[in-house]
N, C-alpha and C positions, 0 to 999 in steps of 0.2 A: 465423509471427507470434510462435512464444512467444517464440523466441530475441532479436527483436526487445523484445517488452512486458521481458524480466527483462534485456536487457543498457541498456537505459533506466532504469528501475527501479535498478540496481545502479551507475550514475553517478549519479543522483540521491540514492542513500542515501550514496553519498562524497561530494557538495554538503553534503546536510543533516549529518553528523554535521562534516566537517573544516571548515564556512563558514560555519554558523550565524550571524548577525550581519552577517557579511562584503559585503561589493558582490561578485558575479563574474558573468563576460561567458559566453553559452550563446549561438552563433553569433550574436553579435553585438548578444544581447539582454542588459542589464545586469540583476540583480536583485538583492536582498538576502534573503540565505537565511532563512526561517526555520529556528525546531526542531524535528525528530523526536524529541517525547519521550519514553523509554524508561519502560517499564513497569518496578518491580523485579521478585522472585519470587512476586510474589501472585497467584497464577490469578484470585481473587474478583476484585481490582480490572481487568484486564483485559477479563474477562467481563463487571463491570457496564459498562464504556467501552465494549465494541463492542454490548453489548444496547442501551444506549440512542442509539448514533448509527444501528444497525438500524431502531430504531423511528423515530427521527426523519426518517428517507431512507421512512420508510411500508412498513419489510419486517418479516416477524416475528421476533421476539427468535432470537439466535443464542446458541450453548452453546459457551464456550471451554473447552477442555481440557488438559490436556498429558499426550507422548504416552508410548510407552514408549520405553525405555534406547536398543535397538536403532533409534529414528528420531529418533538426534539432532540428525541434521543437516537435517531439515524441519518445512516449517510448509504447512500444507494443508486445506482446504476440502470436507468433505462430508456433505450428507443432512444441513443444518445445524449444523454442530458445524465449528469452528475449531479444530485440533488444532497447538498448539505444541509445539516441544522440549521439553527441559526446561532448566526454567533453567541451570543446572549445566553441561548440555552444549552451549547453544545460545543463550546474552544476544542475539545478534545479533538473533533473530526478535522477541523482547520490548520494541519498539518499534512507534509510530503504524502509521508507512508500512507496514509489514508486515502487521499487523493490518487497516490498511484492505484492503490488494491481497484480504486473504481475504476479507473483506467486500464487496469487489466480486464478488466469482464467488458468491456469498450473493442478490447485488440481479442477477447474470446468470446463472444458473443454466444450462448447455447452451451456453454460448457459447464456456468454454473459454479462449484469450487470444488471444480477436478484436477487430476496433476498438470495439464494442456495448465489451466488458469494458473495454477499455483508455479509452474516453470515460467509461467509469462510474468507473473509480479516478481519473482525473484530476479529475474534480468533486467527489469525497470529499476528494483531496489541497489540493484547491481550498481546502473548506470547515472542515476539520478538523485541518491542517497550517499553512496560509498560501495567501493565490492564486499567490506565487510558484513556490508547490512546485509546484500546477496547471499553472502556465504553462511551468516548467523542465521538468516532464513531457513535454508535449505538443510541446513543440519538439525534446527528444532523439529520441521516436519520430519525431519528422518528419526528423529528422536520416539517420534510420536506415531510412524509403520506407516507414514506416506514419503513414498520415491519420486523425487521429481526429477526431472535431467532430459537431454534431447533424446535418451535410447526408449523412454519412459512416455512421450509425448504421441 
């Protein structure tokens, strides 16, 4: 399933960044993209954004960090703490979607990237992206033979 959840996830961060604005057709569903806002270099501002959409989804405040040198090229989820690249080595991760996907495994804790985690980022991408980004989500998984939805959780 991860392979599934990140090779979705990674068609939809090339929607959100190259279509922002744009009408495009996702099997056959039309929508207009929203944007994935990117963070700049400011850990504080980051951290305050995912602590209060934490609190808001009713989980407890989360601690964003970034990591060191040698993990530039991840962004990962544990024992509370959000650990980003650094900026320097790794802009890509210093955006929403990103940010949310760690934020989901925060509100799924053990679940890992099952359809539980995968239904919980697509509500977050719902809520705090656009419902398009939701919708474009949940149709590429489905594209690719994972169901996400409340019957499925």
């Amino acid at each position: 399933m991860q392979d599934v959840v990140y090779d979705a996830e990674h068609t939809l961060r090339g929607y959100l960044r190259h279509s922002a604005g744009e009408l495009v057709n996702i099997a056959g569903v039309s929508l207009v993209m929203p944007m994935d806002a990117r963070f700049g270099g400011d850990i504080r501002q980051v951290d305050e954004w995912a602590s209060a959409v934490a609190m808001r989804e009713g989980y407890g405040k989360v601690k964003v960090r970034e990591g060191a040198p040698s993990l530039s090229k991840k962004a990962y989820y544990r024992a509370g703490t959000i650990t980003l690249p650094r900026y320097n080595k790794g802009p890509w991760a210093w955006r929403q979607s990103v940010v949310l996907h760690e934020l989901a495994h925060h509100m799924t804790v053990g679940h890992g990237h099952d359809d539980r985690f995968a239904d919980t980022l697509a509500d977050l991408l719902s809520k705090y992206i656009g419902h398009e980004a939701g919708l474009a989500y949940r149709i590429l998984l489905d594209k690719n033979g994972m169901k996400v939805g409340k019957a499925n959780v």
